[in-house]
VEXDREN-2710 file (C-alpha; in Angstrom, 1 decimal):
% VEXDREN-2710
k/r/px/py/pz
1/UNK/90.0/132.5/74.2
2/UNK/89.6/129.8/77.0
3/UNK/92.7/130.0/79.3
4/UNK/95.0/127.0/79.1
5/UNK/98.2/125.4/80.2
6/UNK/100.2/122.1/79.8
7/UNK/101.0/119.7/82.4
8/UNK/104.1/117.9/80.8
9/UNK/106.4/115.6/83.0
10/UNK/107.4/113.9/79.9
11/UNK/105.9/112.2/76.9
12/UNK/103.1/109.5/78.3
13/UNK/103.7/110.8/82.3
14/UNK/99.8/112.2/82.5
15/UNK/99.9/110.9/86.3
16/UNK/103.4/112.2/86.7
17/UNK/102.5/115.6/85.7
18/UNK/99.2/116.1/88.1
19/UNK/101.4/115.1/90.7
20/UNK/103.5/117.6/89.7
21/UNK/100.2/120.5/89.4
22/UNK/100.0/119.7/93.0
23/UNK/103.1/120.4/94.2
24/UNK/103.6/123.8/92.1
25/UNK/99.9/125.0/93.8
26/UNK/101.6/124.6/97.2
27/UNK/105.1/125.8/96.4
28/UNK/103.0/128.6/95.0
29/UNK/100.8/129.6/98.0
30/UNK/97.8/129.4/95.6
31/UNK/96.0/127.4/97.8
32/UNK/96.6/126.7/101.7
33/UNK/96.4/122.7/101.1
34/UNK/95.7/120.2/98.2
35/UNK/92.8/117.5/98.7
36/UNK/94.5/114.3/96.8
37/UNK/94.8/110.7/96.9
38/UNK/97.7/108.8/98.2
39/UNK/99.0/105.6/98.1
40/UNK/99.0/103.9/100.9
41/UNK/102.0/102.4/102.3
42/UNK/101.2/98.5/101.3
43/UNK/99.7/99.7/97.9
44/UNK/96.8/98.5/98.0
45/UNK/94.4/101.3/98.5
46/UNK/94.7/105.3/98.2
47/UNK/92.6/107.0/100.7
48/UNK/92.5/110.6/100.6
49/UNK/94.8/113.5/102.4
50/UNK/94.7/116.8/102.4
51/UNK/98.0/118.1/102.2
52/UNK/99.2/121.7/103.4
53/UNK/103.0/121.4/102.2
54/UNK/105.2/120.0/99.4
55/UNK/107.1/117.4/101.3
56/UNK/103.8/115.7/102.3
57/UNK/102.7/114.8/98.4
58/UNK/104.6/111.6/98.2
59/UNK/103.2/109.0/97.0
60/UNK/99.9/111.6/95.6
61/UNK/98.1/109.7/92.7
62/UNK/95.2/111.9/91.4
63/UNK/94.2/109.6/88.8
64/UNK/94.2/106.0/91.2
65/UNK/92.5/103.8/89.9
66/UNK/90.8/103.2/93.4
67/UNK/88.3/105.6/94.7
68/UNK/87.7/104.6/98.2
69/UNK/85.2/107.2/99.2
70/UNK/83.4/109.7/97.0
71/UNK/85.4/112.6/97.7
72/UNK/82.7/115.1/97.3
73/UNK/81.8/114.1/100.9
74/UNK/85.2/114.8/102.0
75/UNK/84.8/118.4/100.5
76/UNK/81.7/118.8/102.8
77/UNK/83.2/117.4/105.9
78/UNK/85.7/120.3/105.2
79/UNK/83.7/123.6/104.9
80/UNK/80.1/122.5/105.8
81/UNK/80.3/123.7/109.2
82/UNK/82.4/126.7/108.7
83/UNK/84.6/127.3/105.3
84/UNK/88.4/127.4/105.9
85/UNK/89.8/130.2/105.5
86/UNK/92.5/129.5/103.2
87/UNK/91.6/128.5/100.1
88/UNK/91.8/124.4/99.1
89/UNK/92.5/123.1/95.7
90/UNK/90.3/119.4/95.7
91/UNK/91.4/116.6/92.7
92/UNK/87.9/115.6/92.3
93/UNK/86.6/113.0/89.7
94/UNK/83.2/114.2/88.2
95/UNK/80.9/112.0/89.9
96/UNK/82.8/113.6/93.0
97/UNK/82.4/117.1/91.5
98/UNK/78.7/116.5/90.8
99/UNK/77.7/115.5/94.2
100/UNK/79.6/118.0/96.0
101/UNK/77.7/120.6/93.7
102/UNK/74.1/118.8/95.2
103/UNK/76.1/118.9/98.8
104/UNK/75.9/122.7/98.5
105/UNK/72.7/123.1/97.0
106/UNK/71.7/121.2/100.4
107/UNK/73.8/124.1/102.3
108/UNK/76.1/120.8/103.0
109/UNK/78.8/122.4/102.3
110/UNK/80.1/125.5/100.7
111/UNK/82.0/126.4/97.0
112/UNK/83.1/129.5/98.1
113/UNK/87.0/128.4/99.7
114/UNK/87.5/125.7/96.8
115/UNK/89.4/125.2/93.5
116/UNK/87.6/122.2/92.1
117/UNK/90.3/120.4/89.7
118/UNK/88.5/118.1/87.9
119/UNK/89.6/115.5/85.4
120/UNK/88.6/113.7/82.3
121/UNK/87.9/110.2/84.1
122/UNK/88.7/106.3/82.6
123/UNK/87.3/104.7/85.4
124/UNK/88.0/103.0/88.7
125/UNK/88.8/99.2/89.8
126/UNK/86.6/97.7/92.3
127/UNK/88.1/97.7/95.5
128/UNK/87.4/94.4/96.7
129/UNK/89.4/92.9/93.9
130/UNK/92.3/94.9/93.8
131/UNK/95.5/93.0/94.5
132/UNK/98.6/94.7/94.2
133/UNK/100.9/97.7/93.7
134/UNK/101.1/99.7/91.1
135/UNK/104.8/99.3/89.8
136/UNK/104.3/102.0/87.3
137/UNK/101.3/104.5/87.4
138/UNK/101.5/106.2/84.2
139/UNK/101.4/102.8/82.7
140/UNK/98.4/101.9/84.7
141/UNK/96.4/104.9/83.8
142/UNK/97.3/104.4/79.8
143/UNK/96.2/101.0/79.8
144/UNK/92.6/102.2/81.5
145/UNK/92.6/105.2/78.8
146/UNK/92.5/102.3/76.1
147/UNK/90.5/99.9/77.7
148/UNK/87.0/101.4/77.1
149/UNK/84.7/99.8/80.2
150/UNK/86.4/96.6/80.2
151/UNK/87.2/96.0/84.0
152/UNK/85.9/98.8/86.0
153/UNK/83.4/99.1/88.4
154/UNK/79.7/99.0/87.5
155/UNK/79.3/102.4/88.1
156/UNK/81.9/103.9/86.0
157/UNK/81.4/101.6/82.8
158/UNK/78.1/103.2/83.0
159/UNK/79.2/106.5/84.0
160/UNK/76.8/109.3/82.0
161/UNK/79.8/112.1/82.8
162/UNK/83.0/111.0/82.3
163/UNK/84.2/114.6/81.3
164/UNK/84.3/117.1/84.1
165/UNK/80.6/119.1/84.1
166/UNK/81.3/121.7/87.3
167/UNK/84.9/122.3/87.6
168/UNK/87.4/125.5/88.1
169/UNK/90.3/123.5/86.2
170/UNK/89.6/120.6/83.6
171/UNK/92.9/118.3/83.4
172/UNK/91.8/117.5/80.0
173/UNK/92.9/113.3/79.5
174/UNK/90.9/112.0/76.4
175/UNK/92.6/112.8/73.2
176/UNK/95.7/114.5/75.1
177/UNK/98.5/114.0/72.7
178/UNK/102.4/113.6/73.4
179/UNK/102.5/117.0/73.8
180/UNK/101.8/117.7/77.9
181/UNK/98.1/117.4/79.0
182/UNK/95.8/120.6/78.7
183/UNK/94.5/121.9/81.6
184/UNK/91.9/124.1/81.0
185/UNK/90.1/126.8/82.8
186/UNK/86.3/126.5/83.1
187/UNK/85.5/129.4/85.3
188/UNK/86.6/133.1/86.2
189/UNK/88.2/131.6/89.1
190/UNK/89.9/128.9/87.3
191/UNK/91.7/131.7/84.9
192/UNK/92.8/133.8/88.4
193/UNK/94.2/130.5/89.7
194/UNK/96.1/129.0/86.6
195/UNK/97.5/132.6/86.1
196/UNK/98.9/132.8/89.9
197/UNK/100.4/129.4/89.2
198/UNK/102.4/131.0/86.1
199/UNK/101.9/128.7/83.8
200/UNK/102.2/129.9/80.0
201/UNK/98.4/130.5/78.6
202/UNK/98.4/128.0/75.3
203/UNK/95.7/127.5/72.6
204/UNK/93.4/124.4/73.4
205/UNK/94.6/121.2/71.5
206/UNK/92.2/120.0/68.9
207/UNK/90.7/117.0/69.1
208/UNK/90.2/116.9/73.0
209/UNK/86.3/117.7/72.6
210/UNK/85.6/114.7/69.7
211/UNK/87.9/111.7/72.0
212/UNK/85.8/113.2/74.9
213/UNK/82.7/112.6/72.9
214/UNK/83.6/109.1/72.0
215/UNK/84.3/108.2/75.4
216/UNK/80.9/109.6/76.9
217/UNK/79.0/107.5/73.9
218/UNK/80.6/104.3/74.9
219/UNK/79.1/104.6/78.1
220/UNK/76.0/105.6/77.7
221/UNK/75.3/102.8/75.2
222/UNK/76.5/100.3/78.6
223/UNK/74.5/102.5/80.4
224/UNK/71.4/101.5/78.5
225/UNK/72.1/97.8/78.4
226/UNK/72.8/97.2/81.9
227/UNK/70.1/99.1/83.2
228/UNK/67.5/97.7/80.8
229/UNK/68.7/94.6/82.4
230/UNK/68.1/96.0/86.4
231/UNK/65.1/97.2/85.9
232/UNK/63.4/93.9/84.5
233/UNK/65.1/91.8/87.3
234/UNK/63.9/94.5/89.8
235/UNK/60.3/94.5/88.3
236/UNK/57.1/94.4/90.9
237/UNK/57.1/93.7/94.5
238/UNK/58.7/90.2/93.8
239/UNK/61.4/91.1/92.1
240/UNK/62.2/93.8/94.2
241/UNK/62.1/91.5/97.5
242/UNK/64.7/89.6/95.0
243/UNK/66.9/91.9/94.4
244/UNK/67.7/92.7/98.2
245/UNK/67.1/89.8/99.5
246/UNK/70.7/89.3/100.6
247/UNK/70.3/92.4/102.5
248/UNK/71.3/92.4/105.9
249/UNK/70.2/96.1/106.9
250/UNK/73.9/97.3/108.1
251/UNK/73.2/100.4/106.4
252/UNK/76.8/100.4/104.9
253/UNK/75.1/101.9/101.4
254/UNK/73.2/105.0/103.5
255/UNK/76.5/105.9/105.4
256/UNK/79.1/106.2/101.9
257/UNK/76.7/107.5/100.0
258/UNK/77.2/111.5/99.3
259/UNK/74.3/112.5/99.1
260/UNK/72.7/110.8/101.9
261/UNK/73.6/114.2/104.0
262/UNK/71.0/113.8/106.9
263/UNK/72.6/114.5/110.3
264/UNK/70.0/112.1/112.1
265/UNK/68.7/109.4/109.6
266/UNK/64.8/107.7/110.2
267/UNK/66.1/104.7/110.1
268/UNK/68.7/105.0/113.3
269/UNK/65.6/106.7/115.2
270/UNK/63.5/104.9/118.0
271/UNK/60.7/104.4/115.5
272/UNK/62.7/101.1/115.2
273/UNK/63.1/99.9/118.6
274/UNK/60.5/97.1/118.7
275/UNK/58.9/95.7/121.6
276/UNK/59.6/91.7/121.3
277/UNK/55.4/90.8/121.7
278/UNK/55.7/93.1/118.6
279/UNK/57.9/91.0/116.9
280/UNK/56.2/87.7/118.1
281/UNK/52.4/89.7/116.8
282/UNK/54.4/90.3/113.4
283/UNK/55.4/86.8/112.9
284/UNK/52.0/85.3/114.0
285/UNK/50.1/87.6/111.7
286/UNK/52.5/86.0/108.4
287/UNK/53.6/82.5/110.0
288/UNK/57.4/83.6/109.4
289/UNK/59.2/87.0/109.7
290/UNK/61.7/87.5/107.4
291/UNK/64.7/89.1/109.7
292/UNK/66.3/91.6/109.5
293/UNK/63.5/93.3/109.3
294/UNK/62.3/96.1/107.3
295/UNK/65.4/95.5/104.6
296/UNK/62.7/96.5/101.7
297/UNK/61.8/99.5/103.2
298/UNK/64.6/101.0/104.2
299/UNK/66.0/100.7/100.4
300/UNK/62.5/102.2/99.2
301/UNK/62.9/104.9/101.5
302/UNK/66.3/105.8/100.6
303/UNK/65.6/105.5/96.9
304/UNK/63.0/107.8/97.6
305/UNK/65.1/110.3/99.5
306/UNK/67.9/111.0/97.0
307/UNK/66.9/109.4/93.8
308/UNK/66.7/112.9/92.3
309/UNK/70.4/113.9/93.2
310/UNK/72.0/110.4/92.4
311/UNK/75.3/110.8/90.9
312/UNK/76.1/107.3/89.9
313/UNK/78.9/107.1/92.0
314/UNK/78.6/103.6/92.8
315/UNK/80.4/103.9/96.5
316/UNK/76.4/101.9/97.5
317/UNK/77.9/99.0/95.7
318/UNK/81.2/98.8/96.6
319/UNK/80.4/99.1/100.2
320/UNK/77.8/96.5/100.3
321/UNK/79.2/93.2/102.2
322/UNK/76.5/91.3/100.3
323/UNK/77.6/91.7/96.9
324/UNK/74.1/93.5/96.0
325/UNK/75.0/96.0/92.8
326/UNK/72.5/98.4/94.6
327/UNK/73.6/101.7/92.7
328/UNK/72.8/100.1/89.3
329/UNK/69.1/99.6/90.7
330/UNK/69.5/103.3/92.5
331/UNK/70.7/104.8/89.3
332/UNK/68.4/103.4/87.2
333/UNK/65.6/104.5/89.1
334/UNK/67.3/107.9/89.6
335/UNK/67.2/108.6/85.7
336/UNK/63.7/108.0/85.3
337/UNK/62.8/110.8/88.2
338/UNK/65.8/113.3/86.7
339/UNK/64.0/112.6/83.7
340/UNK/60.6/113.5/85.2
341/UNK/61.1/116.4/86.4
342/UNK/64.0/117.7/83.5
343/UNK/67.0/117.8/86.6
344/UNK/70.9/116.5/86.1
345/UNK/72.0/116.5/89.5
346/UNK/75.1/117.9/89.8
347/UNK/75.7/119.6/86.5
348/UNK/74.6/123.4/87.9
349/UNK/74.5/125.8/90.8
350/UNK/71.8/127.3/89.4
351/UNK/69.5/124.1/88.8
352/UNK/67.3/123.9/92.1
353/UNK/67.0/120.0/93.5
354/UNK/63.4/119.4/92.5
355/UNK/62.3/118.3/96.2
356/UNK/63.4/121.8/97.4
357/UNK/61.0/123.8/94.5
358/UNK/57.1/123.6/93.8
359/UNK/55.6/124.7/90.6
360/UNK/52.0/124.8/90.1
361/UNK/52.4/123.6/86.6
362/UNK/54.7/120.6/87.6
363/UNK/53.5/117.1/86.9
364/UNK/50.1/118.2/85.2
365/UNK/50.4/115.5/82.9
366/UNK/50.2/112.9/85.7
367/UNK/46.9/114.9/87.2
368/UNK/44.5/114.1/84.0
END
């Protein structure tokens, strides 16, 4: 039988009670710090802390409804040079889950020192048009359960994973009754940690796998609506040098997205330091030069790059001072070459990123 426990703060407290799973872990000594967000002191945004000692938690919100940063990339910041030796429990939604799994496949960082906690997932506001407090958080993260994907970001009404896929512990959220929230083991290592916290072992509720299902089929029918839609507008060269043509090149997508890992990227190399008779040759040769230059190229490089471990995270968006919705476009694209070559970024260890394999056999249909 799966190993499972409650988190119960009270009837309707789910946020209240992962607060609470974070505090027992460190009054435990099951893990030498927590990765979890934290509301900031104006309220209006909860980066990440990582958080060694029970006093520190206040204000900890696992289930924000901001995600500032994909925390995957945290993760890697944290044990990709060397793993800590202590072991770190990290609150991680599953689009942060799934790219820290392609992180390590990358040898970005390392699984070996972390107790992923994952968590059924309603969604995230936009950051950008967030304006206040939240007076009461467990209200808050209610009124997202019911809500479906009316006002989140792009990325998470279209999220294909809304249910954790690699985790150690799975708070279990959709179809969580009035009875406590499940969390469930998922791994070996999830069942040693959830036993060292003491927590009673409990049969899984029913329901949770049906309200689960319901919530990943609502976004996969947006998914297929909205991308249908990106795809036409993004159609050909011209509607390509549309879509980003409010690009201004500050690279702000490359440098928040996860799985962009390269120490040293192309486009900061000197291959792009241009002599100015260069410039002046370049306009000549087209009567006008569009500038910044290059914009088109460095997103059809990048797409190139990682389009096969895309998570669908949406931090490209978010962090684009233009307004461009470049991780629709990204993810759109990103499905078609998962499809290709039969990958899910994300969702397994095991599952080698296609650009790091080479089959004879691969593709053949393409070579007749």
């Amino acid at each position: 039988m799966t190993r499972c426990g409650i988190l119960d703060a009270g009837k309707g407290r789910a946020a209240a009670a992962a607060a609470a799973l974070a505090a027992l872990i460190l009054e435990k000594k099951a893990a030498g710090a927590v990765l979890v967000q934290k509301v900031s002191a104006d309220g209006l945004n909860a980066p990440h802390a990582l958080v060694s000692d029970p006093s520190g938690l206040a204000g900890a919100s696992p289930f924000h409804p901001l995600m500032p940063v994909n925390a995957g990339g945290l993760v890697s910041e944290i044990t990709g040079v060397k793993p800590p030796n202590a072991p770190i429990a990290a609150f991680l939604r599953p689009c942060e889950s799934r790219a820290l799994v392609e992180l390590a496949k990358l040898k970005q960082a390392s699984l070996e020192s972390v107790i992923i906690i994952g968590f059924d997932c309603p969604g995230t506001r936009d950051l950008r048009e967030f304006k206040g407090a939240i007076k009461d958080p467990d209200a808050e993260l209610a009124e997202r359960m019911s809500a479906g994907t009316s006002g989140l970001r792009a990325a998470c009404a279209v999220c294909p994973y809304p249910v954790p896929q690699h985790a150690d512990l799975k708070i279990r959220l959709f179809g969580a009754g009035s009875g406590g929230v499940p969390v469930e083991a998922a791994t070996e290592k999830g069942a040693k940690f959830l036993e060292s916290l003491g927590m009673p072992s409990v049969a899984l509720p029913a329901g949770l796998e049906e309200a689960a299902a319901r919530a990943t089929a609502s976004r996969n029918e947006e998914r297929k609506k909205r991308f249908a839609a990106v795809l036409a507008a993004a159609k050909g060269p011209s509607g390509l040098a549309a879509y980003f043509s409010k690009c201004i090149r500050c690279q702000n997508c490359r440098r928040v997205c996860p799985v962009c890992y390269c120490r040293e990227c192309f486009f900061d190399s000197p291959t792009f330091d241009t002599e100015g008779d260069k410039f002046l040759n370049r306009a000549k040769s087209r009567s006008a030069l569009r500038l910044p230059a290059d914009t088109l190229l460095f997103h059809l490089t990048r797409m190139n790059h990682m389009a096969a471990s895309c998570v669908n995270c949406g931090m490209c968006t978010q962090a684009c001072p233009s307004g461009i919705d470049v991780g629709s476009l990204f993810s759109a694209v990103g499905d078609s070459v998962q499809a290709l070559f039969g990958y899910k970024p994300g969702l397994s260890m095991d599952h080698e990123i296609p650009f790091k394999t080479f089959r004879e056999d691969e593709l053949e249909a393409f070579g007749n």
